[in-house]
N, C-alpha and C positions, 0 to 999 in steps of 0.2 A: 726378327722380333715377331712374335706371336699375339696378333691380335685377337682378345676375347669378345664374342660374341655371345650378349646376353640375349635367349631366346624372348618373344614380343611376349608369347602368355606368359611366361615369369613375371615380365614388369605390365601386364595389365592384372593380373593375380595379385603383386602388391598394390597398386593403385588403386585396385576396388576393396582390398583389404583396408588401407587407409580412409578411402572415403566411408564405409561401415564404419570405422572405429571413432572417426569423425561422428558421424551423425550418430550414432549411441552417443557419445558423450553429451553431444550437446543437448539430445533433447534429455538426460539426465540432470543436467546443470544449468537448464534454461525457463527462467517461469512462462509457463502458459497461460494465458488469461481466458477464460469462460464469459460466453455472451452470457448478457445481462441484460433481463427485457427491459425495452425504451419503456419511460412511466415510474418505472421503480423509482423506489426512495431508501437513503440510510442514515438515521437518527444517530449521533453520536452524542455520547455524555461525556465529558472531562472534568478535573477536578483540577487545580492550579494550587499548589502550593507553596510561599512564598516568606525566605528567611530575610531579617532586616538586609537592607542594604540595597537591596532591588533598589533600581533607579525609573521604574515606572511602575504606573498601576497596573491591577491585578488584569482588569477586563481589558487592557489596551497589551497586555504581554499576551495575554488566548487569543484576542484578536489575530496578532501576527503570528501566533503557531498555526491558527487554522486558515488561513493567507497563504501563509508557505507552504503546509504542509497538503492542501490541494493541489499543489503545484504537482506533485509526487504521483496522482492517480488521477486516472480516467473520469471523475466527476467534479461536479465545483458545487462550490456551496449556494443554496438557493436563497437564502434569507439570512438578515443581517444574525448576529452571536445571540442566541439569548441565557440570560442568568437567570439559572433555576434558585439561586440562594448562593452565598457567600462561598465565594473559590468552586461554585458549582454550575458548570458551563452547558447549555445544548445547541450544538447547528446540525441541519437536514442538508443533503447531496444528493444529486439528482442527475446521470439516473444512479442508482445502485451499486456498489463495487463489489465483483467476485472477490472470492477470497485471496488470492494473492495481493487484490487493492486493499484490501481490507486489512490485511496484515502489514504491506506498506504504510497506510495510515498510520496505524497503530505504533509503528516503531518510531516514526516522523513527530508523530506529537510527543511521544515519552522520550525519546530520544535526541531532541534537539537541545541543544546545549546553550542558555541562557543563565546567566550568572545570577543564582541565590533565587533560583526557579524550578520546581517541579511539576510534571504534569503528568498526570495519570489515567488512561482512556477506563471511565466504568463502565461503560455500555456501547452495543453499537445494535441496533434493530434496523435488520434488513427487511426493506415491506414493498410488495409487489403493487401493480398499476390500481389494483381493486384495493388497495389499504390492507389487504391482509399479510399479517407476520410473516415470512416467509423460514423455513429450518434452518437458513444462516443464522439464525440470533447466537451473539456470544455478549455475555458478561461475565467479567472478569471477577 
């Protein structure tokens, strides 16, 4: 019987072939998160809207979307919810979220699934240690 002998650079030519094809994919398919200076802040605005049948109040259902939905990024909320006006929500996070957190946030609060509950992110102002605006600003 004839034993085959695969030569070693064949099977280390596949192996580093694998490990590239490996690490292309991942860093294609894997979010990178960008420092974010310590100080920053990011103002978010939500809007809650709410068909009969909900079984709690309006300000205690935002409440627990933005509870949980910190859970999800690298900042916490700094100060308690505050109500700009009727289903019109703002809380600040500190520090900052790159845009990957950012876009996390954003699908976590419109996207969480509470019955006869909508909530829609209008704003989010990202602002640097010195209080100024920073080019992340998105509103929707």
């Amino acid at each position: 019987m004839k034993t085959r002998i695969i030569p070693a650079g064949l099977v280390a030519a596949a192996l580093a072939g694998v490990f590239v094809g490996g690490t292309t994919l991942m860093d294609a398919t894997m979010t990178r998160h960008d420092d974010v200076e310590a100080g920053s802040t990011l103002e978010v605005e939500l809007t809650i809207s709410m068909r009969s049948g909900a079984e709690a109040r309006e300000g205690d259902i935002a409440e627990a979307l933005v509870v949980m939905c910190q859970l999800e990024v690298r900042g916490g909320v700094v100060d308690d919810l505050e109500t700009v006006g009727h289903g019109h929500y703002r809380f600040v996070m500190t520090p900052g979220l790159d845009e990957a957190d950012r876009r996390q946030l954003t699908g976590c609060l419109q996207d969480m699934r509470i019955d006869h509950v909508l909530a829609n992110v209008v704003s989010m102002r990202q602002r640097d240690p010195r209080g100024d605006d920073e080019d992340a600003d998105e509103d929707d």
